[in-house]
N, C-alpha and C positions, 0 to 999 in steps of 0.2 A: 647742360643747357643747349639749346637749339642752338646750332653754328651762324644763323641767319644773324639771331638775338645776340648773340658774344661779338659777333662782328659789328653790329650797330652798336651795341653798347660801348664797345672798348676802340673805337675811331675816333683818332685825335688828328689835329694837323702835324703836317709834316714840312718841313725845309732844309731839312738834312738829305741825301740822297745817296746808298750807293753806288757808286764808280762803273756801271753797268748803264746798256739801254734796256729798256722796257722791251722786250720779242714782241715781234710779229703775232706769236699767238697769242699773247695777254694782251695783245694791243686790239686786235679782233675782237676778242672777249668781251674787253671794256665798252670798243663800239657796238657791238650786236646788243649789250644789253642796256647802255644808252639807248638806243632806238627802241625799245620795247618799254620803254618809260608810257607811264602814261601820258595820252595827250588831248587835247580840246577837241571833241570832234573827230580823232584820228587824223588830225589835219598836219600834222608834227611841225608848227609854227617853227620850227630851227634851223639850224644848221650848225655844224661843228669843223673848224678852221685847227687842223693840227700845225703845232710850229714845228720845221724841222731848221728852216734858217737860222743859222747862228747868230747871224747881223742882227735878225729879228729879235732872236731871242736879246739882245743884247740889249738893243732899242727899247723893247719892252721894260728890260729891269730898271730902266729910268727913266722912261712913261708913267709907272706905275707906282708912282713914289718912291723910286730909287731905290731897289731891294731887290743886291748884287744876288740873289738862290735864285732868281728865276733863269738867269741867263745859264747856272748850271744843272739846272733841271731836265734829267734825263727826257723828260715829255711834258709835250706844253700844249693843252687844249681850249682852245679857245669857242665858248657857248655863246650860240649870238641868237636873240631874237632875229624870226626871217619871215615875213610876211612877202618879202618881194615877189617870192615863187607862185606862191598865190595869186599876185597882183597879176603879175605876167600870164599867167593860166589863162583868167580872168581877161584879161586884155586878147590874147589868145582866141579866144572862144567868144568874141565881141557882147559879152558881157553888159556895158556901156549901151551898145544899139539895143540889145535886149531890155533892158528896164527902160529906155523912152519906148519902146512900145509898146508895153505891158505896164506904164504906170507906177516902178517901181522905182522906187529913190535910189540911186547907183553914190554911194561915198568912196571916196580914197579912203587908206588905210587912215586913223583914228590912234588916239591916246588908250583907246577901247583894246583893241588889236596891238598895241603894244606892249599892255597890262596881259594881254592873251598869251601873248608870243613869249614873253617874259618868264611866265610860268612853267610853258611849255618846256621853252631854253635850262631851266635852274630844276627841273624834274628830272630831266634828260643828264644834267651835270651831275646832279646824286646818284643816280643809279647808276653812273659810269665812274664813284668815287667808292661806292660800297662795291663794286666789283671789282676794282682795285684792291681796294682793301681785304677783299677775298683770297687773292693773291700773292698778298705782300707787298702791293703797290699800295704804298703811302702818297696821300696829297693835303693839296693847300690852297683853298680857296682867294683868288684875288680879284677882290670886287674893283680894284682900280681900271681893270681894263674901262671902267665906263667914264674916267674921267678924259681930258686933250681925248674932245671927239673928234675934231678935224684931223687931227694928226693921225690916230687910230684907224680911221675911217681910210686916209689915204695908204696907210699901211699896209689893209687888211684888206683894199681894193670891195670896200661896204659900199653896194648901192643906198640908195635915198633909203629904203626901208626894210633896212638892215641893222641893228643894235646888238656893240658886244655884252655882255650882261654878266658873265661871269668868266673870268679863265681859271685853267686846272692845271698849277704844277703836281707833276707825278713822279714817281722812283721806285726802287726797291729799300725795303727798311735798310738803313748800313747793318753792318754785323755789330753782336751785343747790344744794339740798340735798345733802349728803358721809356717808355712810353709814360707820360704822366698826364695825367687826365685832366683837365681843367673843372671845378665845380661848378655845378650849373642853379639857378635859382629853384626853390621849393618849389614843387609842384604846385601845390596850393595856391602860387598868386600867378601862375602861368594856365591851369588847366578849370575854367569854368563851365556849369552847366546851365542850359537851356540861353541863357543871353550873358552880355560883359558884365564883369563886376568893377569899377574900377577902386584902386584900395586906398584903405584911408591913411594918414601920415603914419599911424604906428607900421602898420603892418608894407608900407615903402621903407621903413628905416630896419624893419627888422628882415627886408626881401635884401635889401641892400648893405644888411651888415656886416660881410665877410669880407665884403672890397674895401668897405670905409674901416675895418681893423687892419687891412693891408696898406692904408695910405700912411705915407711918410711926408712931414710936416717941412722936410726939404726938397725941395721939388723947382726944379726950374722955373714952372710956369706961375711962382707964387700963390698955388691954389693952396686953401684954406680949410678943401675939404675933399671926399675923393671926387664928390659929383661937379667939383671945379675942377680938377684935375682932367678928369675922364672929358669935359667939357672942350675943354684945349686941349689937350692931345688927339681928342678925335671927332668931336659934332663940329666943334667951332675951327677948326686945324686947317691950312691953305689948301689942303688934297680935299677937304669935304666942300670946300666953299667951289672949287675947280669941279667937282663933280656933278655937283646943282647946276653950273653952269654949263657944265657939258647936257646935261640931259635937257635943259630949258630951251639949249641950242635944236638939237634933235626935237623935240615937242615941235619945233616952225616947219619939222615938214610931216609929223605924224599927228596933222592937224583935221584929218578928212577933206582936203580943200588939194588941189593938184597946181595951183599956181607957187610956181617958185618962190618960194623965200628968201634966200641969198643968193649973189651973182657971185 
């Protein structure tokens, strides 16, 4: 099998870490081919905030829902949407005077450009997780960074139009480490052609079978089924509802509009 193909195929998360840091030269490797990620434009809407503070780190692992593996994670990479550079370009290069004299509608950055930026940011984060992976650097995606935006923000010293959007714990596999794959849904009700299909209740209960034969009918949150389950421990859970509100917060200033929001 192609090495490319083995390596996507058999990446799982990781939170365990060898006792080791990530070299200087896998550390390079990971960035260089981060940056060669595809991006909007060639505009590379990111930026990438590596943690070497311990404090930070530390701070982090209960920011983040409380999950003491980040603060020992050899390598901590933080993917932020980053429109600011642009902005500044933009500002830069009087931008603003130019479209009043040319008639062209001049907006701040937009919920548009942060959809942009975002993609940008979590493109860049895979192609710097399958190059890990390349190398025996395992990781683990943690989408909490996007919850406590103020906090974050003051942390990670984010301008106005700046969002983190994913961080990367990384490592080396420990020794004898046993990788177990988690199952993913049928192809079938994930991969459609020409337009959406959406499915009908048989074919949700049989996409959803293998989780609802793994629920256990004793369960803290008194669910009844797995999709109650799954519901309270993570759509409906204090970290999801904290996360909407962090981003709801951010949307008041990635609104296209430049007057302040909050004092």
């Amino acid at each position: 099998m192609n090495t490319v193909i083995e390596t996507l195929k058999n990446r799982t998360s990781l939170r365990t870490y060898a006792d080791r840091p990530v070299s200087q030269e896998h550390l390079d490797i990971i960035l260089d081919c981060a940056m060669r990620a595809p991006t909007a434009g060639n505009m590379m809407l990111y930026s990438v905030i590596i943690i070497e503070d311990k404090k930070k780190k530390e701070i982090l692992s209960r920011t983040c829902d409380n999950q003491p593996f980040i603060a020992k994670a050899p390598l901590v990479l933080v993917f932020v949407a980053d429109y600011q550079k642009w902005y500044d370009y933009y500002q830069a290069g009087n931008v603003e005077d130019y479209c009043r004299q040319e008639n062209i509608p001049f907006t701040y950055p937009s919920e548009a450009n942060l959809m942009l930026a975002a993609c940008d940011a979590l493109i860049a984060a895979q192609n710097a997780v399958i190059a890990g992976e390349s190398l025996g650097i395992g990781s683990c995606y943690i989408g909490d960074i996007m919850e406590r935006y103020e906090e974050h923000k003051k942390l990670l010293n984010l301008p106005d139009y700046v969002f983190p959007v994913a961080m990367l714990c990384m490592g080396y596999y420990p020794d004898h480490y046993t990788k177990r794959l988690r199952p993913r849904f049928k192809r079938e009700y994930v991969v459609f052609k020409d337009s959406y299909r959406r499915l009908n209740e048989d074919e949700i209960k049989d996409m959803f079978r293998s989780l609802e034969e793994s629920f256990r009918t004793e369960n803290p949150y008194n669910a009844k089924n797995y999709a109650q389950l799954h519901y309270a421990r993570k759509t409906g859970a204090p970290f999801a509802r904290e996360m909407a509100r962090s981003v709801r917060e951010a949307l008041k200033v990635w609104n296209g509009d430049n007057r302040k929001r909050h004092d």
